[in-house]
C-alpha positions in Angstrom: 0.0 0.0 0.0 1.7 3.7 -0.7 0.1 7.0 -0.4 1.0 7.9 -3.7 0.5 11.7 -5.4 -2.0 13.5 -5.4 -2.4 15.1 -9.6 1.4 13.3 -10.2 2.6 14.2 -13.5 4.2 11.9 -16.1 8.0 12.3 -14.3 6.6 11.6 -10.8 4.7 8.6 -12.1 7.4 7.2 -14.1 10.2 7.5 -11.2 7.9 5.7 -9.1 7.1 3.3 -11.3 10.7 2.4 -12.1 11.6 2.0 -8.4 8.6 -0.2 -7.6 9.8 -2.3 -11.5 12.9 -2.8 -9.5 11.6 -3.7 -6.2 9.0 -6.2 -7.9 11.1 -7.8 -10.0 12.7 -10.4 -7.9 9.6 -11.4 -6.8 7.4 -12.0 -9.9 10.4 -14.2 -10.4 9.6 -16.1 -7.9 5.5 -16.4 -8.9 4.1 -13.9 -6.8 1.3 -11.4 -8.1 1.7 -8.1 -7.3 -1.6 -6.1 -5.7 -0.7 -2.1 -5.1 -3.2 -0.4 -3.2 -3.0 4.1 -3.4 -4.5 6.6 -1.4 -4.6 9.0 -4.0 -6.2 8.9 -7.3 -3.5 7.3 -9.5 -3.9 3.9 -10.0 -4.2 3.6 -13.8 -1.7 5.7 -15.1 0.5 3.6 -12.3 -0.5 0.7 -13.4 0.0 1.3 -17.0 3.7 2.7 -16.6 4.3 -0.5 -14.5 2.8 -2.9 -17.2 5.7 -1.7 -19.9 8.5 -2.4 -17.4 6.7 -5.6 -15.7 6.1 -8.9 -17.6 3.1 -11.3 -15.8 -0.3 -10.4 -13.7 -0.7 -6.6 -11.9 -3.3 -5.2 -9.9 -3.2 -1.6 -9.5 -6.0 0.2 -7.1 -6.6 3.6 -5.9 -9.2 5.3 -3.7 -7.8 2.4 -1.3 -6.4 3.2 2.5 -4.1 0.2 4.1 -1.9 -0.1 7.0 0.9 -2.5 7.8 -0.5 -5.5 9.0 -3.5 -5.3 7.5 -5.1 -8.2 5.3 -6.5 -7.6 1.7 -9.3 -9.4 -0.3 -10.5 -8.9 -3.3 -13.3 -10.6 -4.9 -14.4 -11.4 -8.9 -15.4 -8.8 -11.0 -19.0 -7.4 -10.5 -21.4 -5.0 -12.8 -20.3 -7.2 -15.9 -16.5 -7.0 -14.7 -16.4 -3.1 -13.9 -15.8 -3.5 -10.7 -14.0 -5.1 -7.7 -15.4 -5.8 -4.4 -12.0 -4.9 -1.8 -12.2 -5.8 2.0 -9.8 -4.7 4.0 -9.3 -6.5 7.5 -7.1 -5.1 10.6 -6.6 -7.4 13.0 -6.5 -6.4 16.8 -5.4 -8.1 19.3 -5.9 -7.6 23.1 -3.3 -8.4 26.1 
């Protein structure tokens, strides 16, 4: 989950995107499928600069708050696939 930038232009989006290509790479080595939730309103244009330096499956979501520790679902497509149900779970625990 990042924050992300609110109205990013093209240089802000492709810096970030390059860092997270770099970060994500070892892992969709290793099989794993890469879910990025933002804050802010960026999610597209993230996800397509990430899809011409990634090879394999990408999720890309905005609108979307997490926190470390948090758990993530996400359900099949609704409304004849525009849309995905997200749940997101914080676990607390007591003493």
């Amino acid at each position: 989950g990042l924050r992300g930038f609110p109205a990013p232009g093209y240089a802000q989006v492709a810096a970030l995107a390059e860092g997270l290509a770099q970060g994500l790479t070892p892992q969709l080595e290793r099989g794993f499928f890469p879910l990025l939730l933002l804050e802010e309103d960026m999610g597209k244009a993230l996800g397509q600069a990430l899809s011409q330096r990634l090879s394999g499956p990408l999720l890309c979501l905005d609108g979307l708050s997490c926190a470390q520790g948090d758990y993530v679902d996400v359900g099949e497509p609704v409304a004849q696939g525009q849309a995905l149900p997200v749940v997101i779970k914080t676990l607390a625990f007591g003493k």
